[in-house]
Every structure is written in structure tokens, then in C-alpha cells.
C-alpha positions, 0 to 999 in steps of 0.5 A: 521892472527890478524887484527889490528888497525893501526891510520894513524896520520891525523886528518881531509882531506877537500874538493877537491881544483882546481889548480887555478892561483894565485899570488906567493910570491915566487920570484923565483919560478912562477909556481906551482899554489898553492905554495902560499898555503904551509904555512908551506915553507914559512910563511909570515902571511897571513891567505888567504893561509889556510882559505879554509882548515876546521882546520883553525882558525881565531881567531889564529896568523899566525906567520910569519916565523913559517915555515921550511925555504924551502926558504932558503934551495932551494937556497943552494940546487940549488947553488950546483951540489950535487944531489944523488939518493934518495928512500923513502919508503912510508908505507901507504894506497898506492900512486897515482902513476899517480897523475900529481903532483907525476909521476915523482917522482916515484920509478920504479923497473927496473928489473920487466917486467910490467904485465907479471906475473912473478917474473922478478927479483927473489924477492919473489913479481910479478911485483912489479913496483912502490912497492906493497901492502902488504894488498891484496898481489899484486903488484896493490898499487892503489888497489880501484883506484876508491874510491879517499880515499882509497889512499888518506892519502899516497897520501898526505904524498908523495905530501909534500915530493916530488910532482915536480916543474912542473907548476902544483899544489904544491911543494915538499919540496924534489923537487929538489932532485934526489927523487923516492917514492916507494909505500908500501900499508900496511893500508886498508882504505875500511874500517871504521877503517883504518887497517892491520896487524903489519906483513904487516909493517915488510914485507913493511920495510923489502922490503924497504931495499932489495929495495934501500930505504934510508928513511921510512916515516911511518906515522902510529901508534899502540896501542901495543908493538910489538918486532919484528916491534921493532928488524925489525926497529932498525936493518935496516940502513934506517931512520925512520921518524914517527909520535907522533900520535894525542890525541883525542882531546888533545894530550898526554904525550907519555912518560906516555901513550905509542903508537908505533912506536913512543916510541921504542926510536931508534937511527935511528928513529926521532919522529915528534910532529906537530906544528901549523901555530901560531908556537905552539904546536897543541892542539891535537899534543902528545907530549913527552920530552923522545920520541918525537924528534922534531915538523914540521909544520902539521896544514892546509896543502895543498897536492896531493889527488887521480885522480889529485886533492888537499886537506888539511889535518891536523895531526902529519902525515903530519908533519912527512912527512914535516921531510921525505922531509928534509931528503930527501934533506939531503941525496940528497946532499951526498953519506955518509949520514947514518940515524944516521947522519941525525936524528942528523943533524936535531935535531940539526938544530932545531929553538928554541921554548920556548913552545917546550922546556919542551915537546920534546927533541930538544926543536924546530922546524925543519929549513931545512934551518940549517939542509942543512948548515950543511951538507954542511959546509956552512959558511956566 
């Protein structure tokens, strides 16, 4: 089988940070330690949330109010009784399924006896728990459980989408919702260069859908067309939410230079550009008014890491996990929720942004806030 380079879409990972008591800007929410620290919730311009993380700039504004209005869309969320079961498929490096901050939003395959040896549930994979990792072919999603980096970027991504409320570290942007993240290993991150096979994804996405997953988060990217990935994505009834890739350096014009699966320009599919903590467009973000559907904060953002600890990472993966946690909570709240529907609602919820508006196709900035009112019908 071909091996190939597959980009996991972050730009750097920081030091480990303890999960200390610090004040909390959230009202009414005390007890996730570093909430303060998730700019990206709740933005109120204070630059000590994000000094420790090695993107941090200081001679950059933070905006105020350049956030996704979680908030706002906690609120709503909690005022009504809506709260649908949710799987999310992360197709990743693997996740730390035992991380404290994660536990509890793990998918389970109830139908599989843990440990046995046996394909319990006639699905073609043996004790397929919590997902499987498609690069070694077992059911262990924590393959180098030792080596912290290993598991380190899918670990991360699953952190901003669900890590629970539960006096520990951050919060999920889908943490209130009825969430269960399913593991699917597709990268090897062993190696220098982060790689696997294209075939690997097709297994993971196929596996997804057989499984119950509503949502992919597929924060990856590669160099090359391929169109059975294309035909294997476009076909499935799950959203797809991927990143736009970042440029070296700066970002490009995925219109001109294609990277896939970004540019398949699928209707279940959204593509995440990431903007910065200032409300602008990060430098190295790519971009593309034809392909790219929407930008998400993905600068300075704090989540879970392997063996219970905390980091900062930057990058167009973190922001396409950022849109994972919107849809999640979108799909949360009906039964009828389709990926169509919910790409539209959340292009269409989008907060204007005029440095946005010639690069990609919305125009904004996600607002989970507005997407959550639409659904619901809400009215002032």
C-alpha cells in the first residue's frame, strides 16, 4: 500500500499547562479552571488568556467580541429540553479516550465484549470500543500511549468539540450536548512526517457512517486529488467539516493551488479558514473565496493533550473543530437535522467580516449563537 503525506492542519503545540484555579469571566459557569483561558468562547480583550501559548503576539489586538458567542448559545442551549444523541467521528492521530476532561464524551460500541478477541458485532473490526486505528489495523486508538504526541493532535481536536463540564480544565464547545466521540486513528504521527494511507480515510469514513456518526471532523489535508475519497465523502449523509490547510508561512489561495479534501467543493461538506484572536484572517490561514466556506477562531487555543494535560495549539484544525462543536450542538437539539441543513445554517449565521468578505464565500465568521436561533426559531 502507498504511503502518503497527510498535513494535520496545526501549526505549532506549546508547552504543557497545569490545571490551575484561576478567576472565571463566566458568570455562570465556575468550574472548568481554564475556561478563562478559551478566548475563542468568549472574548472580552484581555490578552492574559493567551500570553503563555508561543503564537501569541503582543503587538496584535484582542478583539473584543471576536469569538463565536458560546455564551450566548449556552443559554439557549440550557433553556430548552432538546438534547439528541450526537457521534462525531474524529479521523485523526487517536484519542485519549482516558484524558479526565474527554472520559465522558466517549463514543462506546456497546455491541463489542472488551478484550475478547472476537468480532462481537459482525462488523468486520474485533473490539472495536471506542473506534479503531486504521493505521496498525487494531482496535488499540492509543497505539504509543506513552509517547503523549502520538495522540496528541486528535486529542486536541476532541477537547474543543467536547471536553465536559466537570470541574476539570476546559470546556467543550459541545458540552452541553448529548456528545460521544468516536476514535478513528488514520495518521502516524511516530514519524517525522505525519502519514498514512488515503485508503485509511476511506476505511475511517466508511466506518463512521456504519457506526452512527452524524458528523466527521477531518482536520487533515492532502496534496493530491483522489476520487474515490471524493465519491466515498460526497455519497455519505454524514457532514463533513475540514480544514483549509495553512500555507507555509502564508496562506494561499486554494482557488488557484489546490489541497484536498478542501477543494472537492461538496454540499456536505464545510470548509474552515482560521482567524485570529485580532478578528482577522491569520497570516498563515489559506484561503478561498470558491472553496472555503467559513473561518472559526484557530489561533492561541487552549485543549486537552494526552496523560491529563493541556496545551496550546494554532492552525486551521483547530478551527475546523471549533465548527465540529457548532454542529454538534445543532444537531443536538433535532432529530431532523441533515448535513445539508447544517452547513447552510451556519454559513448563513455567519458575522460579517469585511477582511473576510473577498476571501471566503460567507463572508464571516461562525456565530453559534445565530446558528442555535435558527434552528430553533427563536425570536427576540
Amino acid at each position: 500500500m502507498k504511503k502518503v503525506q497527510l498535513i494535520i492542519c496545526i501549526l505549532l503545540i506549546f508547552s504543557t499547562i497545569s490545571a490551575i484555579v484561576i478567576s472565571d469571566c463566566y458568570s455562570y459557569n465556575k468550574s472548568n479552571p481554564l475556561l478563562n483561558k478559551q478566548w475563542y468562547l468568549q472574548n472580552n480583550g484581555n490578552k492574559d488568556a493567551i500570553t503563555e501559548s508561543a503564537d501569541y503576539r503582543d503587538y496584535l489586538e484582542m478583539k473584543c467580541g471576536a469569538d463565536i458567542s458560546a455564551t450566548e448559545m449556552w443559554k439557549i442551549l440550557l433553556s430548552h429540553e432538546y438534547n439528541q444523541n450526537v457521534i462525531v467521528a474524529v479521523i485523526d492521530t487517536g484519542v485519549d479516550y482516558l484524558h479526565e476532561d474527554l472520559q465522558d464524551s466517549i463514543w462506546i460500541n456497546t455491541d463489542e465484549i472488551p478484550g475478547d478477541g472476537k468480532d462481537n458485532d459482525n462488523n468486520g473490526y474485533i473490539d472495536d470500543i471506542h473506534g479503531y486505528n486504521f493505521c496498525n489495523d487494531n482496535a488499540n486508538v492509543l497505539e504509543v500511549q506513552q509517547n503523549a504526541g502520538e495522540n496528541g493532535h486528535g486529542t486536541m481536536c476532541a477537547g474543543i468539540i467536547s471536553a465536559s463540564d466537570n470541574n476539570v480544565g476546559i470546556l467543550g464547545i459541545a458540552g452541553y450536548t448529548n456528545i460521544s466521540i468516536m476514535s478513528l486513528k488514520v495518521l502516524d504521527s511516530e514519524e517525522e512526517i505525519n502519514s498514512g494511507n488515503v485508503s485509511s480515510i476511506i476505511k475511517a469514513v466508511k466506518y463512521a457512517e456504519a457506526n452512527g456518526a452524524q458528523i466527521c471532523n477531518l482536520s487533515l489535508c492532502i496534496a493530491e486529488y483522489d476520487d474515490e475519497l471524493k465519491e466515498t465523502m460526497e455519497e455519505s449523509d454524514m457532514l463533513f467539516v475540514v480544514p483549509a490547510g495553512n500555507g507555509s508561512g502564508r496562506g494561499i489561495d486554494i482557488s488557484k493551488k489546490h489541497v484536498f479534501p478542501a477543494s472537492y467543493k461538496l454540499d456536505n461538506m464545510i470548509v474552515v479558514a482560521n482567524m485570529n484572536y485580532n478578528g482577522r484572517l491569520n497570516k498563515s490561514s489559506n484561503y478561498g473565496l470558491d472553496y472555503v466556506d467559513v473561518a472559526a477562531p484557530g489561533t492561541c487555543i487552549i485543549s486537552t493533550y494526552p496523560q491529563n494535560s493541556y496545551k496550546y495549539a494554532s492552525g486551521t484544525s483547530m478551527s475546523t473543530a471549533v465548527v465540529t462543536g457548532i454542529a454538534a450542538v445543532l444537531y443536538g437539539t433535532t432529530n431532523d437535522m441533515t448535513a445539508g441543513k447544517a452547513k447552510d445554517l451556519i454559513c448563513l449565521s455567519v458575522d460579517i467580516n469585511e477582511d473576510l468578505i473577498m476571501r471566503i464565500t460567507s463572508g464571516g465568521s461562525v456565530n453559534g449563537e445565530n446558528a442555535l436561533k435558527m434552528v430553533l426559531g427563536f425570536k427576540q
